[in-house]
Every structure is written in C-alpha cells, then in structure tokens.
N, C-alpha and C positions, 0 to 999 in steps of 0.2 A: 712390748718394746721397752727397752733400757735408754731413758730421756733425762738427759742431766741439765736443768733447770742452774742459770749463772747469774747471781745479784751480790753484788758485793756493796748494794750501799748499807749506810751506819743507821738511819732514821727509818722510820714506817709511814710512807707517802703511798700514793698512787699506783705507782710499779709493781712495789712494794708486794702491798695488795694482792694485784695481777698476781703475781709471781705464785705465792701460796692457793689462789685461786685455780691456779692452773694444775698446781701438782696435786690437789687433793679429788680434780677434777680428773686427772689422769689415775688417779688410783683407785678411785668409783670405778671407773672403765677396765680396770682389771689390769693396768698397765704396770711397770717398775720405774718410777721416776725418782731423779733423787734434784739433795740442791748445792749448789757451791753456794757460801754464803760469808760476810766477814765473821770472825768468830767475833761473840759477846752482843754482836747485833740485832736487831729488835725481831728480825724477820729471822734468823736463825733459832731464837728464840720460841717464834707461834712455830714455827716450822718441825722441828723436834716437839712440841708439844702435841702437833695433830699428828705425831707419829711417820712425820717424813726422815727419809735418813738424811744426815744435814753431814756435810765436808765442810768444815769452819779452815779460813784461812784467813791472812790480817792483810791483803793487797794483792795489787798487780802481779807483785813474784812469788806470791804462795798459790796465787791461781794457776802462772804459769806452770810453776813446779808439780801443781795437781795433775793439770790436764797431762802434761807427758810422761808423767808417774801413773795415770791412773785411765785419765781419758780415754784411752781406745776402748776400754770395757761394755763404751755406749754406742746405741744405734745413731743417735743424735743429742745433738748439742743446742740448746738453747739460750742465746746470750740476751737477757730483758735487760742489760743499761748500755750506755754506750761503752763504760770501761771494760766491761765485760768484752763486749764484739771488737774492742783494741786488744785484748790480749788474745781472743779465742781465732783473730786474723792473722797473725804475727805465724797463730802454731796451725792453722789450719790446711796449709801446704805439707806440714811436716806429719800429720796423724791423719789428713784424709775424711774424716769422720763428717757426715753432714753436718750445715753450720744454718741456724735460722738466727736472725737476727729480727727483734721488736724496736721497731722506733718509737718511743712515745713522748717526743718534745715537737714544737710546728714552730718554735726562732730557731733564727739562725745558726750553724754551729760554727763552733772555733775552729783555726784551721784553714787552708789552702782546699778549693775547688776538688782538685789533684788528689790531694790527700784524704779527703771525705770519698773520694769515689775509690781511691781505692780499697778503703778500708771498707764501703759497704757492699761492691763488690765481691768479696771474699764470700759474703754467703750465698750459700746454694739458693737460700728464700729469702725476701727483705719482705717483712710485713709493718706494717705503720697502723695505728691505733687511730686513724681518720685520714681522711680527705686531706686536712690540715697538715699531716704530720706527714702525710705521702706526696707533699710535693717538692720538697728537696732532692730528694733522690729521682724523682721523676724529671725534675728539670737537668738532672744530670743524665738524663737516658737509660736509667736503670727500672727494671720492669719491681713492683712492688704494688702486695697485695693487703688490701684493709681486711682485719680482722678486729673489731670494735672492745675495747675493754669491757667487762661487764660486771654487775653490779646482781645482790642479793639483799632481798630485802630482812632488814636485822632489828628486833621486837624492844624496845625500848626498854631499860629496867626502870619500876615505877619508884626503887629508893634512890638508885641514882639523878634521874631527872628531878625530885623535890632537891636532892641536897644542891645539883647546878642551881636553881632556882632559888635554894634559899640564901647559897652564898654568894650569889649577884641581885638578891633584891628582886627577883622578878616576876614575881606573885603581884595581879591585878597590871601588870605592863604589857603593852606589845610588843611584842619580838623580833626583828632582825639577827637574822643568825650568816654569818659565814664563816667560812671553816677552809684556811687558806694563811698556809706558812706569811710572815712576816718579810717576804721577801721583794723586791723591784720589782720582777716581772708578777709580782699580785696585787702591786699598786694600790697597798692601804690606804696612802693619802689622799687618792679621789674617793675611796668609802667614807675613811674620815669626814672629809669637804661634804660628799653628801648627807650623810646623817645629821650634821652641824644644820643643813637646810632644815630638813627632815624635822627635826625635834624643835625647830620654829616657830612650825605648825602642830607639831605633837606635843604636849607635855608627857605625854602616859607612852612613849616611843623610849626603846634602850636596843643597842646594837650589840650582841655576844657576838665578840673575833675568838672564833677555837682555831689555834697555830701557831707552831713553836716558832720562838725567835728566830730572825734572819739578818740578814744585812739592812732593812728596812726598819726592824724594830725602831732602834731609839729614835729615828724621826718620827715614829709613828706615834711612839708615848708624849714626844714631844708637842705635837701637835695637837691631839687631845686636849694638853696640858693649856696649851697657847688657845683653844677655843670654850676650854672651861668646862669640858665633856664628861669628865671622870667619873662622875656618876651615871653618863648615859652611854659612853662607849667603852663596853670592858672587855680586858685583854683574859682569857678563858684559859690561854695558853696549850696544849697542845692537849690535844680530847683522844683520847684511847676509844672512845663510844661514843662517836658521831648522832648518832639514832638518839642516845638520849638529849643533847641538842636541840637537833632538829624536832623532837618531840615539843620545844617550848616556842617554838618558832612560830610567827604568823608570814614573815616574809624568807626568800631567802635570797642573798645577793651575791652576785660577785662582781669584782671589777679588774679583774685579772687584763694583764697586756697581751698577755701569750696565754695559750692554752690550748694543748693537740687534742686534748677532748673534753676533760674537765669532770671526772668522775664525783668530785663534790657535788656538783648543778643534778649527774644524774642518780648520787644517795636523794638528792632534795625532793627531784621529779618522784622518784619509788614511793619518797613519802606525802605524796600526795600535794606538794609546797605550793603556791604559784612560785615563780624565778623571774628574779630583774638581774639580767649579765650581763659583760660586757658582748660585742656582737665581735670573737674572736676567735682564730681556730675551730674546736669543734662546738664551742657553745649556738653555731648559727645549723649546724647539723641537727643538734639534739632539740633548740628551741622553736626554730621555723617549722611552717608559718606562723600555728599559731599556742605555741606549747610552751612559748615566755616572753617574755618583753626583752628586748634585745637595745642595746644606746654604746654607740661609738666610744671607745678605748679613751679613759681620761676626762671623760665628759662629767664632770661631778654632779652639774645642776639638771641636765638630762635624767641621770640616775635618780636623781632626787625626784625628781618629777615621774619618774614612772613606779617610783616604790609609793609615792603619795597616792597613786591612780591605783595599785594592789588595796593601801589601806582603805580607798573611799569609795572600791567599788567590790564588798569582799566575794557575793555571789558570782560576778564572769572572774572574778582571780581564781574562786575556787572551782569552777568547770576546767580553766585553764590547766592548773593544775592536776586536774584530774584526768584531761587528753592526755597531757605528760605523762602522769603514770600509765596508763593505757599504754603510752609506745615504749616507754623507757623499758615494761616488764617483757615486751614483744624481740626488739631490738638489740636489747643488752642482756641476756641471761645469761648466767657463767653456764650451763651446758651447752648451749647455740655457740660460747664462744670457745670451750672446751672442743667440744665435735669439730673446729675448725682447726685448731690446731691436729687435731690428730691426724684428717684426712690429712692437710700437709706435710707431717711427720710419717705417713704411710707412702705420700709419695715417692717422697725423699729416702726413705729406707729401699722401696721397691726401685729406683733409678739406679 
C-alpha cells in the first residue's frame, strides 16, 4: 500500500516520534509509505535519514497544494496532528482518498462543539492514542478506535550519559529525572514545589528537567531561583537521547495537567524506572494498579511524598518498576502497534 504519513509540526515531541515509528514500521512490512513534513524540521530530518521519502512543505498552503497536486497517488492518507486532519478535511470531499485521523491530546480543544465534530468526522477512521484521548469525540457520538502509541527500548550511550553527568554535577547524587517541554499543561511549578520538599529531607537529591523551552519557562527558572534550587533543580534543556537520562535516574516523575498517554512515563517504565505521575489521561492506564504511584494534578506535597516513599523504600519501587516494564514491553511495542495500523489501513483500502 501507498500510505502518505502528514506532520507538519517544527519540534520532535511525542507525535513526532509516532510518526517515524510508524513509517519505518510500514516499510519492514514491505509497504510504500512516504511523509509530508515542514521542510527544515526535525522530524523531516530523522525521516530522510532512515531513508523515508520526505515532501518538505513550510504550512497549511503547501500541504494543501501537495495533496491536490500529488495526493490521489495514495491509497491513504494519514493525518498524526490536528493541523494536518484541518487541511486533509477541507480537501477530503474533493480527492476521495481514505482519511485516518490520530488524536493524541485528552484537553480540551479550541473551537465550537460543531466545528470539532465536523472536522473529525471527515475521516473515514478516528483513532485516539488512549482512553484519554478518545473521549472527546466520543462524547460527540463519533465511533473511535484506541490504538496505543508505542515505545522501543533504546541502549544508552555510556560517553554520553558520563558527559550529562559531569555537566550537572551528578556523580555520587540521586536522580530525579523528567523529560517534559517547559510548558502549562506540564506544570513544572508543582515539580518545582515538590523537589523543594524533597531535597529538605535529601541533601544528595538533584532533579534533571530534559525540555525545551515553553510558555512555562521563565517562571519556572524563576522559581527555582526564588527557592534557591540552582544547584538541585537543573534545566537539561531539550535531550535528543532520553535513554541517556534516564540512565542516571533513580526516580522518574511527572506532574503533567494533561496527558493523552504520556510516552515519557512509558520511555521510563521500558527502563525499568519506578514513576511518581500525576494520575491524568493515560498516566492512570499505563500506571494502575500497581505499576506507579499515581497523586492528583497540582498536588506538590503529595508528589513530594511519594517520590520520598520511591527513595526510602528502593526494593518494592524496584519490583514496581519492574511489573512496569513487564507491561509497557507487552502493551506498547511499535510492531503490535504498527500491525494495527495496517489492519486499518487494509480496511479502508478494501472498503
């Protein structure tokens, strides 16, 4: 099958990810997939490198111009962001061509009821990346199928993780590691609040935040700043190789608001982590019952409290941890999650 894969974001997140996940998984399988991607962007970039064919466009109007220049050529269409399934809606009456559409956010979106339903209606399939993420359009009466994001386990390099290590000081320190843009809905300032508990009771306690700036940053430097942290909570900035990270890790945390599944929590699970998260979207999927410690959205001194119950009880954190991985490698494999797109993609072709 001819499967044209549509991301037009600038940054390499989560989706992101997915996205090159999916086509190199489609191309194991013997398939022809390609990608529409912004051009200069980071994912266009791995993308042409692992040998995918890439269509670089700079927006909305060079997508559009792609698809009805070029589009019919494909059996289907894959829109992984929302700007993607706005434009791939707009032209989808006009070329016909199957349309699957990936949810992968569980807040709210922008926009009129009306208008969400119709734009997610246009596709032939609306898959959602959790439970989480599929209840929006569920609550609008739109039929939508979970197909789980998935995760590969990826080998730490041992000069990379000394040099994080030696340029934060964290030879002989316990580690909290999260790995999570600098943005609102990631709610660094209750990590913040909680660390600040945290290293109260720890002296030998230091928090690495791996994630690139956002609308959150400079309150988040500031606050640091105002609790006198600098040396225990440092800004890592945005990590191309997570694994070497979490290689230095003893905890791993998040305290995200929102979260449709949380592919950070399940790099962390792969690596065998225990996880204190917030209990949001899919983090209550991936950590219930007993595969993380879970504390209500904002709760700082909660959090604080159960990353203190990881450090001072390391043997049940590391079983914990360790069911974790047990499911995450079950649950989330990019070829369980590849095979699922394909049966859908074969549907849809054969309909």
């Amino acid at each position: 099958m001819r499967i044209l894969q549509i991301n037009l974001e600038r940054g390499w997140r989560g989706g992101e990810r997915q996205t090159l996940l999916t086509l190199q998984g489609l191309q194991a399988l013997g398939h022809a997939p390609a990608l529409v991607a912004r051009a200069g962007g980071v994912l266009a970039q791995r993308a042409e490198a692992a040998g995918v064919p890439v269509h670089a466009c700079r927006g909305g109007p060079g997508l559009a111009s792609f698809l009805l220049s070029q589009g019919g050529r494909y059996d289907v269409w894959h829109a992984q962001t929302a700007q993607a399934m706005s434009v791939a809606a707009l032209l989808r009456p006009v070329l016909r061509v199957p349309l699957v559409f990936t949810r992968r956010t569980a807040f709210a979106s922008s926009g009129s009821q009306r208008a969400r339903r119709w734009k997610w209606a246009r596709a032939d399939a609306l898959v959602a990346i959790s439970q989480a993420a599929a209840q929006a359009p569920q609550d609008l009466g739109l039929p939508v199928s979970v197909i789980p994001s998935a995760v590969q386990a990826v080998e730490p390099a041992p000069g990379r993780v000394a040099a994080l290590q030696q340029t934060f000081a964290l030879e002989g320190r316990r580690v909290l590691v999260t790995a999570a843009a600098l943005s609102p809905e990631k709610d660094p300032q209750t990590l913040i609040e909680a660390v600040a508990h945290v290293c109260q009771q720890f002296p030998d306690v230091s928090c690495l935040h791996c994630g690139a700036d956002g609308a959150a940053a400079a309150d988040a430097r500031a606050r640091v700043e105002a609790l006198g942290l600098q040396d225990r909570y440092l800004f890592a900035g945005f990590q191309p190789h997570v694994a070497d990270a979490l290689a230095l890790a003893d905890v791993y945390v998040s305290s995200s608001r929102f979260e449709a599944l949380g592919t950070s929590v399940l790099d962390a699970c792969l690596a065998g982590l225990p996880v204190v998260a917030t209990e949001v979207g899919g983090h209550a999927e991936i950590l219930a019952p007993d595969r993380g410690l879970l504390v209500a959205a904002g709760d700082a001194s909660a959090l604080a409290r159960r990353i203190v119950w990881v450090l001072t009880h390391p043997a049940a954190a590391q079983a914990m941890g360790t069911r974790a991985r047990a499911y995450v490698e079950q649950e989330f494999s990019v070829p369980g999650m590849v095979a699922s797109y394909e049966r859908l993609y074969r549907r849809l072709v054969a309909r």
